[in-house]
N, C-alpha and C positions, 0 to 999 in steps of 0.2 A: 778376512772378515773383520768388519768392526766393533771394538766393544765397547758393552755400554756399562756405564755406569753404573753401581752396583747399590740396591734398595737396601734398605731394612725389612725384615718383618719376616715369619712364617713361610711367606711363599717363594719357591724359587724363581726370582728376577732375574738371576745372573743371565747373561746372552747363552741359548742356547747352539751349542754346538753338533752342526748331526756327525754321525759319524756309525759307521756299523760295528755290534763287537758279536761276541758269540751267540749273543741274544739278539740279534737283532738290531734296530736305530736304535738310537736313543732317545725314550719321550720327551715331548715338547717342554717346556717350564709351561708357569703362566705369570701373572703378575695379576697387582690390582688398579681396577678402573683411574685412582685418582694416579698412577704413576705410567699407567698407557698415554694416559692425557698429557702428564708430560712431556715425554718421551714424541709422541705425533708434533705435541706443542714445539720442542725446539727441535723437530727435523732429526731426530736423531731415528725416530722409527715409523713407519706409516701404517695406518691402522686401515687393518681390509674388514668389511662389514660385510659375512655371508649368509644373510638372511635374502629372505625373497624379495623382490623388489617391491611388491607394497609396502613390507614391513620398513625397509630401507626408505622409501618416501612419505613414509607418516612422519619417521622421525630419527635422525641417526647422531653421530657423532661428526662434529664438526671436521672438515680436509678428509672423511674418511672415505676410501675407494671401495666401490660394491664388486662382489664376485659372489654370486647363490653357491652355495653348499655343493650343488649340484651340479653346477659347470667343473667345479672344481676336481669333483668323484670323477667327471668324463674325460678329464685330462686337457680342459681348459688351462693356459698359460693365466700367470698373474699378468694386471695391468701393468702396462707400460712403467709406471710410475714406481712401481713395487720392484724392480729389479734390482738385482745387487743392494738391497737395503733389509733390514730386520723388517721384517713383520708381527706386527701384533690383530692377532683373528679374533672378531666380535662377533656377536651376534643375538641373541632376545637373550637367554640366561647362561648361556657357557657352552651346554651341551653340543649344539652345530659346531662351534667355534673351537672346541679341543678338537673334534670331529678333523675339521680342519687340519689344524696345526697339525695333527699327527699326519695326515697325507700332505703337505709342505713338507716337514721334518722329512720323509720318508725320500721328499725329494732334492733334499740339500738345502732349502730353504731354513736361514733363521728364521726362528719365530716363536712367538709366545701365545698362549690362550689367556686373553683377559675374559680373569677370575668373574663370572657372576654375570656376565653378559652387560646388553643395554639396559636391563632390569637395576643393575649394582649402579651402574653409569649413572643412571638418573636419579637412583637413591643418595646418590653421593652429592647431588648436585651439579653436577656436571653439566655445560650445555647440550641441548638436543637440539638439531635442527632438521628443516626442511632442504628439499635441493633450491628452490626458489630462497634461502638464506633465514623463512621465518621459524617461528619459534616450532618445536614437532613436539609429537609426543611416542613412546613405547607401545609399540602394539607387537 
């Protein structure tokens, strides 16, 4: 597995490793919105967006790959794109998206819950966009 680079702050950024111990996986990390955007930004990690697909086409995060919450529970595979690379799972405020990462992790998948959802993303300034490339907004 590849690692990544290692943040500053409060939250646990480090790559997560899964791995089983007496207790079970091990929970997801998460990170925060402006260091996911990095991270997607130089290819180092790819951001999966599991919100529902209107949500996803109002408005998402730029190169981000959609998968609903709910394919994922059914034991839908990640996109193509998503394979052998970290993920980091979004979604409107976090809760879908730790949701997530813990059935990833549970699957061997790295991955991270970015902190705060699309909500934090756009609070931060971050671009949103449509799949058509224009400007979206958080619903």
């Amino acid at each position: 597995m590849r690692q990544l680079p290692p943040a500053p702050g409060p939250n646990r950024t480090a790559p997560h490793r899964t791995g089983r111990t007496a207790q079970g996986p091990n929970p997801p990390g998460q990170t925060t919105p402006a260091r996911a955007h990095e991270l997607a930004r130089t290819a180092t990690a790819v951001l999966l967006d599991v919100r529902e697909a209107a949500e996803f086409t109002a408005g998402h995060a730029p190169g981000a790959l959609h998968q609903p919450l709910i394919a994922l529970a059914a034991g839908v595979p990640l996109p193509p794109e998503a394979a052998g690379r970290t993920v980091l799972a979004l979604c409107r405020s976090g809760n879908r998206s730790r949701y997530a990462a813990e059935l990833l992790a549970g699957r061997g998948v790295e991955v991270l819950n970015v902190a705060g959802g699309m909500d934090a993303w756009a609070r931060a300034g971050l671009p949103v966009t449509t799949p058509a490339g224009g400007t979206g907004h958080v619903i």
